[in-house]
N, C-alpha and C positions, 0 to 999 in steps of 0.2 A: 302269111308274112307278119311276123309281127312288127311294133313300131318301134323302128329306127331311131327317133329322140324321144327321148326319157327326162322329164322335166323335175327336176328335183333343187332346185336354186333355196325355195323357200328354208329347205332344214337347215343351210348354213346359216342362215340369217335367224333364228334362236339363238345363236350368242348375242344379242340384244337384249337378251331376258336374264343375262347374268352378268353380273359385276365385272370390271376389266381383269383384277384379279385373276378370276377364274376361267378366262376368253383359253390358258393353255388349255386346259382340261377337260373345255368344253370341245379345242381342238381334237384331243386324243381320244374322246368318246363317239366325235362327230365321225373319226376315219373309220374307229372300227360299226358303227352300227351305217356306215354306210362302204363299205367291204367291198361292196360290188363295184365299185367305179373308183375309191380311192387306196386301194392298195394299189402302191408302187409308186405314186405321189409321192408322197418322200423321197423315193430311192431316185426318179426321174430326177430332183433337183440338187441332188445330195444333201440334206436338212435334215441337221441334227436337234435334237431338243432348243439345243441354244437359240439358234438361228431360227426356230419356227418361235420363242419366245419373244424375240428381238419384231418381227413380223409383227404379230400382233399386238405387241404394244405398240408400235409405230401406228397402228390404226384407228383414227378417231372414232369416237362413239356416233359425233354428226356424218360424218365421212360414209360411216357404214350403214349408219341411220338413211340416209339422202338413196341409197344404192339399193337400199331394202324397198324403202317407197317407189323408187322407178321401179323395181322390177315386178311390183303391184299393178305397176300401170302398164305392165306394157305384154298383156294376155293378146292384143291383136297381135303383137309381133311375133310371139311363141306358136301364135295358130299358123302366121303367115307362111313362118317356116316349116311348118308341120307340112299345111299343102304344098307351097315347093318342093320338100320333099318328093310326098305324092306325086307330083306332077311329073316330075323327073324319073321317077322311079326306073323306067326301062334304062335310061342312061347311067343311071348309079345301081344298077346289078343288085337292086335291094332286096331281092329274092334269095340271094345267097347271105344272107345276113350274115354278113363278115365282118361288119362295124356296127358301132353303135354310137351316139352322139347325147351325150350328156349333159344336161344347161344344170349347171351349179355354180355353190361359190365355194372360193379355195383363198390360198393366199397373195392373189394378186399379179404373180407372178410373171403368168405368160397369158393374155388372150384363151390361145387353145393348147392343152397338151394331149400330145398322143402316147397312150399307154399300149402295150401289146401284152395279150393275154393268147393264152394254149392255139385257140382257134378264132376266135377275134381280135379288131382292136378299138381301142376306147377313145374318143374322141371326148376332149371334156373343154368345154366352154366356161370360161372361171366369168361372170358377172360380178366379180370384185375387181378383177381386173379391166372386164370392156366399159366396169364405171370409171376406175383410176382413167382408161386411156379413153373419157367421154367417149366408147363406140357403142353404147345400149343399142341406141336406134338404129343402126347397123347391125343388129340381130340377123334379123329374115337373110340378110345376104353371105353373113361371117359362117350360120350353119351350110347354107347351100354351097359355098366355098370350101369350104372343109371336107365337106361330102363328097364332091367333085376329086378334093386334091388325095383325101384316103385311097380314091376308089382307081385315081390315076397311079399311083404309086405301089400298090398290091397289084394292079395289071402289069406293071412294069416287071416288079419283081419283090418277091417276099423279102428279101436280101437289103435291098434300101432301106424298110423302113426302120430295121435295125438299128440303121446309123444318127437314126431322130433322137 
């Protein structure tokens, strides 16, 4: 079985190393050299160049700054959830690796979106958004909820989660 969340928060947070200026471009670089978890991000919100430019300028350098640093601090959380995970594993069917849960950062948007790919689906945890809506420290429980509501809703029917 491989593992379930995939921690990748840190590389959004390199647009800190570049000028506001350049925060689109470091956008458009950031989606494709991370392919795996952010294709269809865009499509998911309907965002076109403008609108993801409009985004990021909206976002302070302290703002992002402040969000970079919690997410430094907060390794017990990312673990915590990891074991929960584990722990739960027989109840979330995690042998069938049918989802995956991704802790990054995006554009703030939504908490978590769910992306559907061929044979899985992508669960992404944006940490620019659980900082916008102060829920960092509600980490450990936002993945284990998530995991829960994926695994409820493909039990249900592949059918629904089309309608996400």
């Amino acid at each position: 079985m491989r593992s379930i969340l995939r921690e990748k928060s840190s590389d959004f947070f390199v647009i800190l190393q570049h000028d506001k200026d350049d925060w689109y471009q470091f956008w458009c670089d950031y989606c494709n050299e991370n392919s795996e978890f952010m294709d269809g991000y865009e499509e998911k919100y309907r965002l076109n160049s403008i609108e993801i430019k409009k985004i990021l300028e909206n976002f302070g350098r302290p703002f992002l700054d402040k969000i970079k640093q919690k997410n430094e601090q907060i390794k017990h959380l990312k673990q915590g959830a990891a074991r929960s995970l584990n722990k739960n594993s027989r109840d979330l069917e995690l042998k069938k690796e049918d989802f995956v849960i991704f802790l990054m950062g995006a554009l703030g948007i939504e908490d978590e979106t769910i992306i559907k790919r061929e044979n899985k689906y992508l669960i992404l945890i944006d940490l620019v958004s659980l900082g916008k809506n102060n829920r960092i420290d509600e980490l450990e429980n936002i993945v284990l909820n998530s995991a829960y509501e994926i695994r409820r809703k493909i039990n249900e029917k592949e059918k629904d989660l089309e309608e996400i």
